[in-house]
C-alpha positions as CSV (number, residue, x, y, z in Angstrom):
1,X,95.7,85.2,90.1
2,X,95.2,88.9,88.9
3,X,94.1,91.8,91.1
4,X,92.7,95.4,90.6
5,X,91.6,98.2,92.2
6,X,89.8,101.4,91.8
7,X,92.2,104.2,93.5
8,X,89.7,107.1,93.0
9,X,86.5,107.6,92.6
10,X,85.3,111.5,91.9
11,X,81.8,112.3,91.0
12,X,80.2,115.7,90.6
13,X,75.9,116.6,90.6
14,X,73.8,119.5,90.2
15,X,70.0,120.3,90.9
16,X,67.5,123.7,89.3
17,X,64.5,124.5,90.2
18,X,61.9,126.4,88.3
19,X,58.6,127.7,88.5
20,X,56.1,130.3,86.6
21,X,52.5,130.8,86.3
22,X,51.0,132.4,82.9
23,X,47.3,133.4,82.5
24,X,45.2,134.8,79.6
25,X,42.6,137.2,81.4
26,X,38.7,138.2,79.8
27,X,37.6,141.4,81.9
28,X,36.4,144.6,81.4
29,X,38.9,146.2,83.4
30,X,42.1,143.6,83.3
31,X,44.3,146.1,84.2
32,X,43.0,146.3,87.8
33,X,43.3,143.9,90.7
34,X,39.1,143.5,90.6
35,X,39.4,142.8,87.1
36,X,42.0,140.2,86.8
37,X,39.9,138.0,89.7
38,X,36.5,138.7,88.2
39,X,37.5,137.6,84.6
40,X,35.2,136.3,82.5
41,X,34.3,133.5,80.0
42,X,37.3,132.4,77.7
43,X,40.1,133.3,80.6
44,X,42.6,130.9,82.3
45,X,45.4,130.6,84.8
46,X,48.4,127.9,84.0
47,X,50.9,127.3,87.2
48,X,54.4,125.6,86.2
49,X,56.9,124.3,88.3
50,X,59.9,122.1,87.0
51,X,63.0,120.5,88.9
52,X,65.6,119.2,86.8
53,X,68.9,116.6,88.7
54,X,72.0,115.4,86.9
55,X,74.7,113.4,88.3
56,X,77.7,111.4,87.0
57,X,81.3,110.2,88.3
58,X,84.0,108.7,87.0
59,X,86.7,106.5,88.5
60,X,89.9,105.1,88.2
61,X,91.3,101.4,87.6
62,X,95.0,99.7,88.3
63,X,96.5,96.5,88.1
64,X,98.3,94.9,91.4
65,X,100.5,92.6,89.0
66,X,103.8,94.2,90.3
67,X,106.6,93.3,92.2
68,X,105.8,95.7,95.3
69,X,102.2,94.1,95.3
70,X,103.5,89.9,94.5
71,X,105.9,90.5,97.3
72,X,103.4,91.6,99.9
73,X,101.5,88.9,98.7
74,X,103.8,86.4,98.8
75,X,105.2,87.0,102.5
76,X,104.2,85.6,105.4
77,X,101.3,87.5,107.0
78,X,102.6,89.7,110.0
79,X,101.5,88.2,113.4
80,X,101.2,91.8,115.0
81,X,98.0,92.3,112.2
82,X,96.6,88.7,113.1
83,X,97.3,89.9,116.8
84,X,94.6,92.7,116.4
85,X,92.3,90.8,114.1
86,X,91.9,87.8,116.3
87,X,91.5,89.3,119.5
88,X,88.9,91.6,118.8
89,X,86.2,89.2,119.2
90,X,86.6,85.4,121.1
91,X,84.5,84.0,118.2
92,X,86.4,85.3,115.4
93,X,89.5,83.2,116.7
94,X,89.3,79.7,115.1
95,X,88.3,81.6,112.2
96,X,91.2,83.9,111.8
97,X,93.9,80.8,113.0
98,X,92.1,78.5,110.5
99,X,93.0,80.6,107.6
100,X,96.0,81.8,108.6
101,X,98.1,78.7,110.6
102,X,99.5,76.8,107.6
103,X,100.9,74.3,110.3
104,X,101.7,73.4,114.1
105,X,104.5,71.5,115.0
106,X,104.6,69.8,118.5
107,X,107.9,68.6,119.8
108,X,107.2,65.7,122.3
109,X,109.7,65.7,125.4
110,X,111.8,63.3,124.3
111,X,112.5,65.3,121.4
112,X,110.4,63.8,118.6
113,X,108.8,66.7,116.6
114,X,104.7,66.4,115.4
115,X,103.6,68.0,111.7
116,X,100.2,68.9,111.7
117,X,98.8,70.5,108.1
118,X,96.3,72.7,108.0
119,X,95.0,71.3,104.5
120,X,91.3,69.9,103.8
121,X,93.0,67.7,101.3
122,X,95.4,66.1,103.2
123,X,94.5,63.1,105.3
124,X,96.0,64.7,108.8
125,X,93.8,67.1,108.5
126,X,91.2,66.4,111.3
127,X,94.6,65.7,113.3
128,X,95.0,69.2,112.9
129,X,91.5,70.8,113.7
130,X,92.0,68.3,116.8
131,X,95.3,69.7,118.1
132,X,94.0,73.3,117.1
133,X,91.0,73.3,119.3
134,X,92.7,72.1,122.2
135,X,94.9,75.3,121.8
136,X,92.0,77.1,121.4
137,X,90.7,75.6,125.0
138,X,93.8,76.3,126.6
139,X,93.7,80.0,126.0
140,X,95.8,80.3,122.7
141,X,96.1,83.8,121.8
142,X,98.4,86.2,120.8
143,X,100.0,90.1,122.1
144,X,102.8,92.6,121.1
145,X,105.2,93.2,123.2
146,X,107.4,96.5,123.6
147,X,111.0,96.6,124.6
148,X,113.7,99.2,124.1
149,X,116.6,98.3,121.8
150,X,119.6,100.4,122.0
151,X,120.6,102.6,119.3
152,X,124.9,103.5,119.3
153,X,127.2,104.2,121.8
154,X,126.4,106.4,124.9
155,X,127.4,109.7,124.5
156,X,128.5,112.8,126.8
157,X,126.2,116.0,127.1
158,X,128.7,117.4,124.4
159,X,128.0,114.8,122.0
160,X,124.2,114.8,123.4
161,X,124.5,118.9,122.1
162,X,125.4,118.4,118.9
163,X,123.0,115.9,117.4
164,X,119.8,117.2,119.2
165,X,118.3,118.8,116.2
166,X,118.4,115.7,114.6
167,X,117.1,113.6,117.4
168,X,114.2,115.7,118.2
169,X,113.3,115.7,113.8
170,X,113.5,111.7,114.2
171,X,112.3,110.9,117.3
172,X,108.5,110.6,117.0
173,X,108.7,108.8,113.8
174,X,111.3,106.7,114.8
175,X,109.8,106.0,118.4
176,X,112.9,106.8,119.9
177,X,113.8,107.9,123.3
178,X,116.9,109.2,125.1
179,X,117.9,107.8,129.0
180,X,120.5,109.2,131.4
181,X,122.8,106.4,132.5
182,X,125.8,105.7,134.6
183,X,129.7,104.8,133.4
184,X,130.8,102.0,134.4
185,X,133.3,103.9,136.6
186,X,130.4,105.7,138.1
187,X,131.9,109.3,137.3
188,X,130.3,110.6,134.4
189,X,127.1,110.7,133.2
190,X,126.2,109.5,129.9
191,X,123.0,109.2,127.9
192,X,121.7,106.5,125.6
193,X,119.2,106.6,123.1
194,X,116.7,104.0,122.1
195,X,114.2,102.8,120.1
196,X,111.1,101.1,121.1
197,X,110.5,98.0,119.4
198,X,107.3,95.6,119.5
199,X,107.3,91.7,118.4
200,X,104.2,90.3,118.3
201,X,104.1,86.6,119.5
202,X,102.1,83.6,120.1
203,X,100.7,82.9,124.0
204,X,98.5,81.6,126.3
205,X,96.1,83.1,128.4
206,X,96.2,82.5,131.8
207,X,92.1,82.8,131.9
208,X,91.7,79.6,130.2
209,X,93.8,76.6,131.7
210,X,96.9,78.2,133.5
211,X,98.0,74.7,135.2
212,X,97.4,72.9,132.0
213,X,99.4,75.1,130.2
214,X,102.1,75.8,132.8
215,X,102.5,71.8,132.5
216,X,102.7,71.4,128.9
217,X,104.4,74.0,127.7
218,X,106.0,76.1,130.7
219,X,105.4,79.2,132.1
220,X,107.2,81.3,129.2
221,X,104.0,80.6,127.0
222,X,101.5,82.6,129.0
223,X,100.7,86.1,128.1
224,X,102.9,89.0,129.1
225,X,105.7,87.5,130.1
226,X,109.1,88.6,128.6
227,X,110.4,87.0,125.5
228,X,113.1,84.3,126.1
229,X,116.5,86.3,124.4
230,X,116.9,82.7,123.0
231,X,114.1,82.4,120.7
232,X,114.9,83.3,117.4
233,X,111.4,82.5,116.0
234,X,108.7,85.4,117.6
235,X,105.8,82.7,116.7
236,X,107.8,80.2,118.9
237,X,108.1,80.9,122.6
238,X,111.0,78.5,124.1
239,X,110.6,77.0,127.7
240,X,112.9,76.6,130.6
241,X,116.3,75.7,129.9
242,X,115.9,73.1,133.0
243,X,112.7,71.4,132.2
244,X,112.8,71.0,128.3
245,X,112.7,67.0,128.8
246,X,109.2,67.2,130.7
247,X,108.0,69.6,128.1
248,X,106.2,70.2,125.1
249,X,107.6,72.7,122.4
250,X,105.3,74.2,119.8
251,X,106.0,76.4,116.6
252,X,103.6,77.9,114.4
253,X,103.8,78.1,110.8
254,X,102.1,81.4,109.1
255,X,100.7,81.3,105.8
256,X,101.0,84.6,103.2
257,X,98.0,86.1,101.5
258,X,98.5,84.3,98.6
259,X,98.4,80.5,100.6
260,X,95.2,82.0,102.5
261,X,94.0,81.9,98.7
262,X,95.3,78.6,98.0
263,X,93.9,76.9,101.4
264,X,90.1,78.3,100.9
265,X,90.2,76.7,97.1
266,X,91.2,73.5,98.8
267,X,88.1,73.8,101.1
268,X,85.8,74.7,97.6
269,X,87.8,71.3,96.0
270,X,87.1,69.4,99.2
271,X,83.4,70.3,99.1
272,X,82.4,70.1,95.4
273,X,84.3,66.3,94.9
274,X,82.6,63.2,94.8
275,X,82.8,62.9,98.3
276,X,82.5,65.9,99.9
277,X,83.8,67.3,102.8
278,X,82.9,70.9,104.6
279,X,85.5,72.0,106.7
280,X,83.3,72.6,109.7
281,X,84.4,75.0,113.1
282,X,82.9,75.9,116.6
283,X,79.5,77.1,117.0
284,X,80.0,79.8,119.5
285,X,76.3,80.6,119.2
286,X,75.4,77.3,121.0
287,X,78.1,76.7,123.5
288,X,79.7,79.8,125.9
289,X,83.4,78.4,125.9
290,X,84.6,75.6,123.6
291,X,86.1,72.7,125.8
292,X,87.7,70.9,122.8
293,X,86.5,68.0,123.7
294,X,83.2,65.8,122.0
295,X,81.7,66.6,118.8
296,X,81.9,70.9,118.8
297,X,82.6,71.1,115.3
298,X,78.8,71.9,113.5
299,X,79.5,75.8,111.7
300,X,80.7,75.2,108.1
301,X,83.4,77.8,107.6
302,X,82.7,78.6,103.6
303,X,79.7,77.0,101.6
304,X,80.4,77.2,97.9
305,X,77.5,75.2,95.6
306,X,78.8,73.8,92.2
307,X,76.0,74.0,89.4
308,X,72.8,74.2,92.1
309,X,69.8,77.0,92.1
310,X,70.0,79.0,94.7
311,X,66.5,79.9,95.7
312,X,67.4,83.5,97.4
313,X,69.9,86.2,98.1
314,X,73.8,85.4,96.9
315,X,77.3,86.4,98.6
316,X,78.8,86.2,95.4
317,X,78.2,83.9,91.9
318,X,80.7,83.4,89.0
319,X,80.8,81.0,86.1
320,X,84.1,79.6,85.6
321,X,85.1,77.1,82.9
322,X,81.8,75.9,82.6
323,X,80.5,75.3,86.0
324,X,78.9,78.0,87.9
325,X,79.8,78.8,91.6
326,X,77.4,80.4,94.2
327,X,77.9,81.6,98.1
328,X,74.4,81.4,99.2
329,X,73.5,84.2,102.2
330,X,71.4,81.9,104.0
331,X,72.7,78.8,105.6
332,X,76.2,78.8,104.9
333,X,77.7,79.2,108.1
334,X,80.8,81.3,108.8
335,X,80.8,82.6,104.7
336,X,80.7,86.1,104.8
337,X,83.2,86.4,107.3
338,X,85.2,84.3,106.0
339,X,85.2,86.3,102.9
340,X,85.4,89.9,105.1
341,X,88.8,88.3,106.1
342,X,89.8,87.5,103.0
343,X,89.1,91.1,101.9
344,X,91.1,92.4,105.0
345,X,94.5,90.5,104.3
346,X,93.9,91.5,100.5
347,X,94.0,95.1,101.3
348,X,96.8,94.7,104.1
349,X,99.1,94.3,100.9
350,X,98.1,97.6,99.3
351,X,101.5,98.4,100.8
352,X,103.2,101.9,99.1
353,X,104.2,101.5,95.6
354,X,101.9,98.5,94.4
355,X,98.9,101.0,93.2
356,X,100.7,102.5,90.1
357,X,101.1,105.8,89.9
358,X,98.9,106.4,86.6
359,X,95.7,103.9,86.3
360,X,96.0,101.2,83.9
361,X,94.9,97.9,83.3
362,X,96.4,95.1,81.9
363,X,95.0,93.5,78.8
364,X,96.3,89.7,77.6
C-alpha cells in the first residue's frame, strides 16, 4: 500500500467591474441639456457594463512511504485515541471495537485461556462477534486514567532554589507539578516533583450489568477504579489476588492502522466469494440497548459490489485488475462510517516527520 497527501493548498482570485454609456446625439442645440434629450432622427444612446472573475490555486503533493509514516502505521493503535473515538457516541461502539480488536482472549478459572479472532475468514469468527456483544451488553468501554509519577529525589528549598527556572520553562509542557512532603524523620521539609501521567485502559461500566460483571471478572474491571500496580498490560485489567480461581481474565489484542486495512479487505474477500458472507453488526436504530442475546446482528458494516451497476449515488468506485468495485450510498449499512473511521486512523499517523519537508511523489 502507497499513501499521499496534499500538505498545502494556496489559491489566489480577483474580480473588475466596468461600466460606460456612449451616445451619438442629432440636435440643433446638442451642446445644451434640452438638446441632448430632445435629439432627433439618426441619434442613439449605448449603456455598457462588464464584470470580469479569474481564479486559480495550486497545491502541493507528498509521499507517506517513509519510515516515520510505516512506523506509525505499523504500531498498534493507541487506546487513549480509541478511548475518545468510541465513547463519543453508544452506537459508534461495535463499530470502532470491530475494526480495531484484532483478538480477545478469555482465561477460564481454572486457568485454560480462550482465542477469539476477529477475522471474517476465519471459521471462529461468529465465536467472536458472539463473545464481543456480550461485552458490549455488559458495559464494555473504555477511560484514561491520571496518576502522578515521581520524577528524582526530593529535594531541600536550596536545591528547590536553584533549578526553579528550569522547572517553571518545563512544567506546562511537561505536566509536571511540585508537592511539599515530609522526611521520613519528620524534621525537614522536602519537596517532590511530579509528572502527571494518563493510561488509557479497558473497563466496564457499572450502568450496564454491575453484578454480572462484578462476578465474571471482579470489581477491578469497572470504570474508575485504580489500576492494579500488577498489570503490566493497560488493555488488561487483573482481578483480585484472592478470587482469581472463580474468575474470568480477559486481554485484548489491538490492531495497527495497517491490520485495520488488512481486516476490512477480508470483509470485501468474504463478501465478493462464491459464498458470500457480510459481516453484519447491531442495528441501534431498531433496538434502544443491545442485550446480546437472539438474532441482533441485521446492519452490514461495509457493502462493496464486485462487477454490478449501481443504479445511483456512489461512496467511492475503482477498477482494479480488471474487476470494478463500488460502495453504493444507499443501502449499505454502516459504509460511510466505516470508511470516516478509516480516514480518522489514517490521519492519526500523520505523526511529525512523515510529510516530507519538500513535496514529491514517488514514481515506479
Amino acid at each position: 500500500m502507497s499513501f499521499l497527501t496534499i500538505p498545502s493548498i494556496t489559491g489566489s482570485g480577483s474580480a473588475a467591474e466596468s461600466a460606460g454609456v456612449s451616445a451619438s446625439v442629432v440636435s440643433a442645440v446638442p451642446g445644451t441639456t434640452g438638446g441632448f434629450f430632445s435629439a432627433g432622427t439618426g441619434s442613439y444612446y449605448a449603456p455598457t457594463i462588464g464584470i470580469s472573475l479569474s481564479r486559480g490555486f495550486t497545491f502541493t503533493q507528498s509521499s507517506l512511504d517513509n519510515a516515520a509514516f510505516q512506523k506509525s502505521f505499523m504500531s498498534e493503535i493507541p487506546l487513549a485515541a480509541i478511548n475518545s473515538m468510541a465513547n463519543s457516541t453508544e452506537d459508534r461502539r461495535e463499530l470502532i471495537y470491530s475494526m480495531v480488536i484484532d483478538s480477545l482472549v478469555m482465561v477460564e478459572p481454572d486457568g485454560v485461556p480462550k482465542t477469539y479472532r476477529n477475522n471474517p475468514l476465519a471459521d471462529d469468527f461468529d465465536e467472536f462477534q458472539s463473545q464481543l456483544h456480550k461485552l458490549i451488553a455488559l458495559g464494555l468501554s473504555s477511560e484514561l486514567l491520571e496518576s502522578k509519577a515521581p520524577i528524582g529525589t526530593p529535594m531541600t528549598a536550596a536545591q528547590v532554589n536553584d533549578i526553579m527556572f528550569k522547572y517553571l520553562d518545563a512544567k506546562d509542557e511537561k505536566q509536571l507539578t511540585m508537592s511539599e512532603i515530609v522526611s521520613k524523620g519528620g524534621k525537614e521539609k522536602l519537596y517532590q516533583i511530579y509528572q502527571t501521567v494518563k493510561t488509557a485502559r479497558f473497563c466496564f461500566s457499572k450502568d450496564a450489568n454491575p453484578e454480572a460483571v462484578k462476578s465474571m471478572f471482579g470489581s477491578k474491571w469497572f470504570c474508575q477504579q485504580v489500576l492494579d500496580n500488577d498489570s503490566s498490560d493497560p488493555t488488561i485489567a487483573a482481578v483480585d489476588n484472592g478470587s482469581k480461581r472463580k474468575e474470568f481474565e480477559l486481554g485484548i489484542k489491538l490492531r495497527s492502522t495497517g491490520g485495520v486495512f488488512f481486516y476490512l479487505g477480508n470483509i470485501v474477500k468474504a463478501q465478493t466469494k462464491a459464498n458470500p458472507k457480510v459481516v453484519m453488526l447491531w442495528n441501534y436504530d431498531l433496538q434502544a440497548k443491545p442485550t446480546g442475546e437472539g438474532p441482533q446482528q441485521n446492519v452490514p458494516m461495509l457493502v462493496v459490489k464486485k462487477n454490478q451497476k449501481i443504479n445511483g449515488k456512489v461512496f467511492a468506485e475503482i477498477d482494479y485488475e480488471g474487476d470494478f468495485y463500488v460502495i453504493p450510498i444507499e443501502d449499505a449499512g454502516y459504509s460511510s462510517q466505516t470508511m470516516s473511521m478509516l480516514y480518522a486512523f489514517v490521519a492519526m499517523n500523520k505523526v511529525p516527520g512523515a510529510i516530507p519537508a519538500s513535496p514529491a511523489v514517488l514514481i515506479k
